[in-house]
Every structure is written in structure tokens, then in C-alpha cells.
TORKOL-840392 format. One record per residue: x, y, z of N, C-alpha, C, O in turn; residue in one letter; residue number from 1. Coordinates in steps of 0.001 Angstrom, whole numbers, plus 500000, padded with zeros to 6 digits. Atoms other than C-alpha are relative to their C-alpha. Layout:
<rs>
X/Y/Z/X/Y/Z/X/Y/Z/X/Y/Z/a/NUM
...
</rs>
This chain:
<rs>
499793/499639/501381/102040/906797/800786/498735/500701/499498/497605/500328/499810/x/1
501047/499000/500680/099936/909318/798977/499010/499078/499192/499542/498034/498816/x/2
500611/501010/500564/097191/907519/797302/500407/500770/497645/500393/500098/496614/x/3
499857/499561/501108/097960/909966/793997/501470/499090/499462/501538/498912/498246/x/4
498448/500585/500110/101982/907978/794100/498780/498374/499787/498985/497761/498738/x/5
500153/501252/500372/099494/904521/794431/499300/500279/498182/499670/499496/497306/x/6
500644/500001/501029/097391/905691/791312/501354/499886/498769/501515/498990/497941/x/7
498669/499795/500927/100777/906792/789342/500715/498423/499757/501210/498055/498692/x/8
499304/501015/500290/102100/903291/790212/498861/498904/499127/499043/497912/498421/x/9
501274/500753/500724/098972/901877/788879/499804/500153/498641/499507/499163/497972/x/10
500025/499756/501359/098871/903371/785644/500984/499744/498975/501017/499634/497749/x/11
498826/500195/501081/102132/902848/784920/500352/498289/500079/501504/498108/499686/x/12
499981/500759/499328/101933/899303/786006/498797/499009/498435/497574/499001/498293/x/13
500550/500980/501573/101141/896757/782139/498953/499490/500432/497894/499699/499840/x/14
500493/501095/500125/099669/894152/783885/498310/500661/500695/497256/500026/500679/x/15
501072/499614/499495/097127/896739/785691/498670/500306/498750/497483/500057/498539/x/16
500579/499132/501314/096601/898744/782435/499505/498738/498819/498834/499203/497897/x/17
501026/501035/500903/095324/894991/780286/498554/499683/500906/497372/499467/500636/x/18
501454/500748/499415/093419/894055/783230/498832/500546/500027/497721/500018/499983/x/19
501647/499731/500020/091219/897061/783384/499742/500430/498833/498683/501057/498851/x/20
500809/500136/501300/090952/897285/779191/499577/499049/500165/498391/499339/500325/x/21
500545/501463/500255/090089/893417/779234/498523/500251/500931/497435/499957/500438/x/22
501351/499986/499493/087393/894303/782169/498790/501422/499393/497582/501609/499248/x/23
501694/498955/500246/085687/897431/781144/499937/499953/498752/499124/500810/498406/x/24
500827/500623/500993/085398/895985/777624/498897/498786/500242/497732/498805/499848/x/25
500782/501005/499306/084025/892929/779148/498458/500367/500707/497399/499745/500613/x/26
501309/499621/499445/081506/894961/781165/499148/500784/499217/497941/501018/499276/x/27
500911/498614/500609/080799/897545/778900/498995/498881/499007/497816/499169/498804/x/28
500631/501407/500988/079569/894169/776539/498814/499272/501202/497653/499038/500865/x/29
500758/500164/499038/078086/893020/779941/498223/500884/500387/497087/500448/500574/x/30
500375/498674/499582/076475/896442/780716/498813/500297/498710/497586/500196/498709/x/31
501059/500221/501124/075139/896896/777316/498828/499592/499352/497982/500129/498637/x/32
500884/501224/500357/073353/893812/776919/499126/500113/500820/498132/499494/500440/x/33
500461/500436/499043/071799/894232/780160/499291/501046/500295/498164/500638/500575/x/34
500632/499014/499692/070528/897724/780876/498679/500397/498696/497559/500813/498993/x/35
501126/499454/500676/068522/898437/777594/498714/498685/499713/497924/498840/498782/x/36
500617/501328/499932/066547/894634/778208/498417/500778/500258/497603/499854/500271/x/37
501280/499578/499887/063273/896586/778695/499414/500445/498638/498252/500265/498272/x/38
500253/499440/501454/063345/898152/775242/500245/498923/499444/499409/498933/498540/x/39
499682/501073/500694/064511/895003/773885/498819/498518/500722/499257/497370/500791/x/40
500681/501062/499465/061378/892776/775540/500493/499329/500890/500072/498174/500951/x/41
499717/501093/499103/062966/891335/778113/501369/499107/499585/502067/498466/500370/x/42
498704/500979/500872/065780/889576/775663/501488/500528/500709/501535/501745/500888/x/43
498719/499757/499923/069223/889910/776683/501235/499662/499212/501352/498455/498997/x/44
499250/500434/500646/072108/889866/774791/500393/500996/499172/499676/501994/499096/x/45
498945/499128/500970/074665/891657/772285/499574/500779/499857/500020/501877/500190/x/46
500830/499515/501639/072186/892692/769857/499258/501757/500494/498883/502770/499902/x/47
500864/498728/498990/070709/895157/772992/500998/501214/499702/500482/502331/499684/x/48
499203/498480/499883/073788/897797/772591/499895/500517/499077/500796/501357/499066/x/49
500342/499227/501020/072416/899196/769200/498506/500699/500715/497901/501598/500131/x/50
501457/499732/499330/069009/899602/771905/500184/501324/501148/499254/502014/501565/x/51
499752/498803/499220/070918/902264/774214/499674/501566/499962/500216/502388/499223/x/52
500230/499005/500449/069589/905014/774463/500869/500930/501199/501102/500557/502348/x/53
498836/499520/499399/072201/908330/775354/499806/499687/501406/500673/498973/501910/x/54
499810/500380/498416/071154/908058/779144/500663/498798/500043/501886/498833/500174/x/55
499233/501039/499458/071886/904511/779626/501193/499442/499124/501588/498291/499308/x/56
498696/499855/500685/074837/904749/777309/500907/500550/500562/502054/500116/500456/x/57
499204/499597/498736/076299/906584/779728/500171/499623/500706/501299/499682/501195/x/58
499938/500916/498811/075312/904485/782311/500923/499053/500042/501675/498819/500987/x/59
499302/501052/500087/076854/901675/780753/501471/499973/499836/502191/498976/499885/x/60
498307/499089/500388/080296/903534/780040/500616/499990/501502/501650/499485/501937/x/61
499786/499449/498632/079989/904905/783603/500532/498459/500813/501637/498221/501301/x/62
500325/501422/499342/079426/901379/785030/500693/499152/499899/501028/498399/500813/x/63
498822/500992/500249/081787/899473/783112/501732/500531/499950/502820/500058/499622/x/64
498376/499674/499659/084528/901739/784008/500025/500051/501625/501116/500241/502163/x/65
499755/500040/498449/083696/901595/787945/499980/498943/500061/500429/498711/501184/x/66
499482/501196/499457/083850/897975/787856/501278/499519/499650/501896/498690/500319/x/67
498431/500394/500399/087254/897822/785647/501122/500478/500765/502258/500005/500760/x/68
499314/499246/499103/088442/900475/788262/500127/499588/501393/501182/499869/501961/x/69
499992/500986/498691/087888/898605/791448/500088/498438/499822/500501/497863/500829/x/70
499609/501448/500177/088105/894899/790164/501918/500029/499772/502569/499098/500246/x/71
498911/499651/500447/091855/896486/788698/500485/499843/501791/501029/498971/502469/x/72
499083/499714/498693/092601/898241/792082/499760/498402/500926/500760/498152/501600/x/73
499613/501246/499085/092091/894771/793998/500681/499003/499749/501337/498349/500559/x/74
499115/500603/500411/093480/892887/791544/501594/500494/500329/502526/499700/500210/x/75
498953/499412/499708/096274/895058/792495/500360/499758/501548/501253/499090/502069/x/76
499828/500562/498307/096081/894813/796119/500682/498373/500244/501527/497893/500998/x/77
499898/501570/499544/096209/891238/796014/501518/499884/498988/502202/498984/499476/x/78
498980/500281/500311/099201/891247/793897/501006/500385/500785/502017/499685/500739/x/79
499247/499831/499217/100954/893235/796563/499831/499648/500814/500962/499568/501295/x/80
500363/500973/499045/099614/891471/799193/501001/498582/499421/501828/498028/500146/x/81
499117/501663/500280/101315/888131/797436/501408/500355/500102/502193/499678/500767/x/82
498234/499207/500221/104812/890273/796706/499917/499554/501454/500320/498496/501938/x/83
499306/500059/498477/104817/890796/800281/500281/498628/500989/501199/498640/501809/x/84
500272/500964/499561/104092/887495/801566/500852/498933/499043/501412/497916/499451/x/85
498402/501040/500953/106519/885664/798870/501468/500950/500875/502377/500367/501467/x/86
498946/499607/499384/108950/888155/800256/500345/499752/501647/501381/500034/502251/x/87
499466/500478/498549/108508/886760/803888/499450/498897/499778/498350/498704/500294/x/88
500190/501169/499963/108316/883545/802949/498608/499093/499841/498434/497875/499879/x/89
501319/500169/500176/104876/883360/802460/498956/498930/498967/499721/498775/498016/x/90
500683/499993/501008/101977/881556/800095/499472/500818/499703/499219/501644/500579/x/91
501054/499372/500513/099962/883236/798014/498299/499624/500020/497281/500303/499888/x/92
501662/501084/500461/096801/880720/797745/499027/500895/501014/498118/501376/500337/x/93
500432/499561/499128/095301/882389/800857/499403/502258/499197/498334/502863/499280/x/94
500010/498753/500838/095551/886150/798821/499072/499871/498589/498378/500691/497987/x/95
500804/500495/501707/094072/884410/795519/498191/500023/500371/497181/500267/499710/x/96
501490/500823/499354/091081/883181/798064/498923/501254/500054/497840/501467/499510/x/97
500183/498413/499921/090824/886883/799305/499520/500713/498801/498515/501422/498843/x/98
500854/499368/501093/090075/888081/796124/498904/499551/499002/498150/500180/498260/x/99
501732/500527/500288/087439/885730/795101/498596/500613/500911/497551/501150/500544/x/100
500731/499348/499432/085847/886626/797911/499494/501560/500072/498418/502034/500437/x/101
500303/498665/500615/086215/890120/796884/499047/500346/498389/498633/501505/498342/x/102
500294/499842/500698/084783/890156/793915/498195/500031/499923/497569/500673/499080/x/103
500699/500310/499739/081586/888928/795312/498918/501806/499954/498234/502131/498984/x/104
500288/498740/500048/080295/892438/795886/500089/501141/499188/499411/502148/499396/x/105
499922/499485/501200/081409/893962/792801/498790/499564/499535/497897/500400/499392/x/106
501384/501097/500590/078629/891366/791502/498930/500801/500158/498230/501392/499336/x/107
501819/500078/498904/075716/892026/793891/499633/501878/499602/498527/502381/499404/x/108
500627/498567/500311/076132/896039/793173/499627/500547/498330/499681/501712/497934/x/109
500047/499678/500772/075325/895672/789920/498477/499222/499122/498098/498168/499634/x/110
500954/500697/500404/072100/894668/787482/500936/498833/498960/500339/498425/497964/x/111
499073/500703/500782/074839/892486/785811/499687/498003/500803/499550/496931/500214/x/112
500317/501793/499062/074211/889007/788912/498637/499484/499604/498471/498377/499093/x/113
501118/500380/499880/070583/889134/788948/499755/499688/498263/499064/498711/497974/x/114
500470/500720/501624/070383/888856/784598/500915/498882/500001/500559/497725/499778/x/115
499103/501661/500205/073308/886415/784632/499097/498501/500367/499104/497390/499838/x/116
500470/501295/499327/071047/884310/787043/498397/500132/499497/497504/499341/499800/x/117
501364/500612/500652/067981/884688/785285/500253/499634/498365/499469/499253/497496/x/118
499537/500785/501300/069667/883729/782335/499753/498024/500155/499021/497319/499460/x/119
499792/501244/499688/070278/880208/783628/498306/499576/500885/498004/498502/501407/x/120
501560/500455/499312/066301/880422/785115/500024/500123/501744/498951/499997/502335/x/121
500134/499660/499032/067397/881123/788569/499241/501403/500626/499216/502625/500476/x/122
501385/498811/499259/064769/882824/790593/499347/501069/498849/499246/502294/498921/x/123
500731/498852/501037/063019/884204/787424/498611/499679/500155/497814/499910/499246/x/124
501610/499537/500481/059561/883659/788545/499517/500939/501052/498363/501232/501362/x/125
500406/498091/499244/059656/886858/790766/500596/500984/499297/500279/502118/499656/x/126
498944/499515/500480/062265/888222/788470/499079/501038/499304/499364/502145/499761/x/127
500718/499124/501263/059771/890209/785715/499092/501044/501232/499115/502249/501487/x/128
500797/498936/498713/057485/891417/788657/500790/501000/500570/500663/502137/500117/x/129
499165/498916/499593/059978/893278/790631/501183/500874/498993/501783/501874/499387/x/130
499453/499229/501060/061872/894308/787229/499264/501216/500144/499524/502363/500505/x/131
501169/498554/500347/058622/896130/786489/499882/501223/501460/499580/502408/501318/x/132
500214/499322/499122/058483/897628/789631/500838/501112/500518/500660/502081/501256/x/133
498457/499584/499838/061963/898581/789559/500211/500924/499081/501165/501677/499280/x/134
499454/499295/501014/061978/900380/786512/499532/501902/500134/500308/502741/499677/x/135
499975/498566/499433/060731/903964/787621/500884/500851/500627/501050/502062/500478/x/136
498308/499269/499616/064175/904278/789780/500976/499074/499393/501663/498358/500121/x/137
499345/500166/500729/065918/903150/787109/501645/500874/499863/502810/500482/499800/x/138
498833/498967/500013/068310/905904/786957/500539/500435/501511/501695/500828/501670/x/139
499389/499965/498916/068465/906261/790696/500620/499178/500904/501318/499429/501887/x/140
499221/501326/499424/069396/902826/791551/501181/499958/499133/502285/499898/499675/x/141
498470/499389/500907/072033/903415/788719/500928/500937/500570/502095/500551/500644/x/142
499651/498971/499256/073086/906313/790373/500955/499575/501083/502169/499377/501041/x/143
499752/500998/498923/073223/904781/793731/501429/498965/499715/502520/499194/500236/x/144
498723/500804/500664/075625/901670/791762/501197/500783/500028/502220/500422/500610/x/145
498640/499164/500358/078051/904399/790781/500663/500686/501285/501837/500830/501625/x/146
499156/499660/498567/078130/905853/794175/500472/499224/500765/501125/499673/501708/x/147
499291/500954/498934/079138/902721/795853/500836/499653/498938/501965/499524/499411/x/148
498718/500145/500337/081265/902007/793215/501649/501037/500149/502853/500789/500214/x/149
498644/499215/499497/083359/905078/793863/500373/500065/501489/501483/500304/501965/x/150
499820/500012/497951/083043/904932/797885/501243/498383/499831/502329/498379/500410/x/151
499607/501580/500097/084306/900814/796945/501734/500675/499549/502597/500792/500419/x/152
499306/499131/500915/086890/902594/794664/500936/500482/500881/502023/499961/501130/x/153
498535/499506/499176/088574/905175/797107/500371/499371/500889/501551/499459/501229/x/154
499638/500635/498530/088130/902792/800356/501643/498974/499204/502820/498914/499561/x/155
498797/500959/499986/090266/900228/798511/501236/500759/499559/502248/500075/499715/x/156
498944/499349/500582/092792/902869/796975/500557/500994/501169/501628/501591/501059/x/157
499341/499398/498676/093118/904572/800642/500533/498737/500674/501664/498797/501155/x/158
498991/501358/499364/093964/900811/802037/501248/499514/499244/502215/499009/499814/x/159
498735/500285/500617/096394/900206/799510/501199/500867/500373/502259/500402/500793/x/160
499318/498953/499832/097984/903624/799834/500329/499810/501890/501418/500219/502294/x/161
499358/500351/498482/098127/902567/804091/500544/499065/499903/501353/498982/500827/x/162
499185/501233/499773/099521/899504/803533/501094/499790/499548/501778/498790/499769/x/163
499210/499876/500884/101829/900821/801164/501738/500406/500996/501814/501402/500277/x/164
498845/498992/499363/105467/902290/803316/500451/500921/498944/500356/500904/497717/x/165
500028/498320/500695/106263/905472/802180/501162/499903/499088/501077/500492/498010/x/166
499045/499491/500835/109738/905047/800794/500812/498285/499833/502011/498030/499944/x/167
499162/501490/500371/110451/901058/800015/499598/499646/498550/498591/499759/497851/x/168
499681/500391/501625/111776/899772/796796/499661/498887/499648/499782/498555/498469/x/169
500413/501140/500280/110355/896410/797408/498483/500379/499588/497989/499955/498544/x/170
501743/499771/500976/106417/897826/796897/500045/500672/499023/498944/500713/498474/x/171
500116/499634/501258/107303/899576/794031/500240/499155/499007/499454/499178/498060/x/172
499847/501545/500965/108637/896405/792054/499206/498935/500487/499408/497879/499888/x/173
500562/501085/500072/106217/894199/793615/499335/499406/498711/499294/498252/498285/x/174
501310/500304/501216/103815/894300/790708/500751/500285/498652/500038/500415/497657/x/175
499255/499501/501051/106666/895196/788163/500279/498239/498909/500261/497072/499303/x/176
499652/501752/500910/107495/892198/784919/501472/499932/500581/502288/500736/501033/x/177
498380/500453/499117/110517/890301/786143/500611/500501/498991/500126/500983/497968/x/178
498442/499256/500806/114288/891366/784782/499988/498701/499195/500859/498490/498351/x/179
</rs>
């Protein structure tokens, strides 16, 4: 299946189209809070997205739509992954597991894990040192983020589109609201 026929089913597809408003508001609130923390002393929180300046306003736009766009498309996967596997008799729990574990890496490519966990005091007494050190490729480790988020992006939207059969009426209603 063409991956342009998986995108089409994706867009047209409710439960895809809340999940990735609910996430790339979520991140962009995430994203916000978290990128302009240098101009804001170190503080994190809300109050930082009046602190954006246009570059990382972009960033954070950029950023919180490549994670609503690949957290979506797997959330998607895994819903047809369960269709299929209810349709041969299958559980799902094993598919649910799968996408925890997926998500894991969404995390790690982003400055979104490492503030979460120095929020809670984990590993923050190397945390300010290598900030500072960090902040010169600021924009190219950003960069970088966005390019593995779109590589993350098409890999999973070319596996969907192979796993997809070209002309069955059961993967097109997998992910559809019941009658």
C-alpha cells in the first residue's frame, strides 16, 4: 500500500486526528517550558513560553509536531496491529506492551526526559555543567532532534504502509468507530 493511501487513512481516521491535537498541544506546553530555561535562569515551567524567542519558537512548533506525528503514527500501528490480532483470535496486551516500549525513544530524542528528570532531582548535579556546555549547539542538536524525528516518522509510516495489503477491507476499518 502506498504510504500516501496510509497517510489519507490517517487523517481521515477521529481517533488519530484527537490523539495528535491532544499530543502536540501537550508538547508544544512541554517544548515551551523547556527550551527557553536558559533565558528564564534555569526555571522551568509555563511561565517560559512568553521567554521564546522566534528561533526557538519554531523549534518548539517544529518539535511538538514531530513528536505528535510519530507518537500518532504508532499509536496507529499498534491499533492495527491489535485489529489484526483480534481478527485472528488474538490479544492485544502484548501490542499495548509494544508501544510502551516504543515510546521510549520518542523520550530520549528530545530535551523534554532529561528536564522532566531533573525536575524530580535526578542526576542534576552534572545536569547545569553539561547544559552549559551544550548550549553553543543548541540549534544543531535541535536540528539533529528534527532529523531523527522525521527518519523515526517515515521508517514507521513505510512499515505501516508494508504491513498494510494493498486491497483489504478489514485494514481499512480496523481503526474505524464501531457501527
Amino acid at each position: 500500500m502506498p504510504t500516501t493511501t496510509v497517510l489519507a487513512r490517517l487523517a481521515q481516521d477521529r481517533a488519530s486526528q484527537l490523539i495528535f491535537a491532544v499530543l502536540a498541544v501537550v508538547a508544544f506546553g512541554v517544548y515551551g517550558s523547556v527550551l527557553p530555561a536558559e533565558a528564564a535562569g534555569g526555571h522551568l515551567g509555563p511561565t517560559n513560553i512568553v521567554l521564546l524567542s522566534p528561533p526557538l519558537l519554531a523549534f518548539a512548533l517544529m518539535l511538538a509536531l514531530g513528536v505528535a506525528v510519530v507518537l500518532t503514527l504508532q499509536v496507529y500501528s499498534m491499533r492495527q496491529a491489535a485489529a489484526a490480532r483480534r481478527s485472528a483470535g488474538g490479544r492485544s496486551a502484548v501490542g499495548a506492551g509494544g508501544f510502551l516500549v516504543s515510546l521510549v525513544p520518542s523520550l530520549c530524542c528530545s530535551p523534554v526526559l532529561p528536564a522532566v528528570l531533573a525536575i524530580f532531582g535526578i542526576g542534576a548535579s552534572g545536569a547545569t555543567a553539561t547544559m552549559q556546555a551544550i548550549v553553543p549547539y543548541t540549534f544543531a542538536i535541535l536540528t539533529a532532534i528534527l532529523a531523527l524525528f522525521a527518519a523515526t516518522g517515515w521508517v514507521t509510516l513505510r512499515r505501516i504502509a508494508a504491513a498494510s495489503p494493498a486491497s483489504s477491507s478489514s485494514s481499512g476499518n480496523c481503526c474505524s468507530p464501531s457501527k
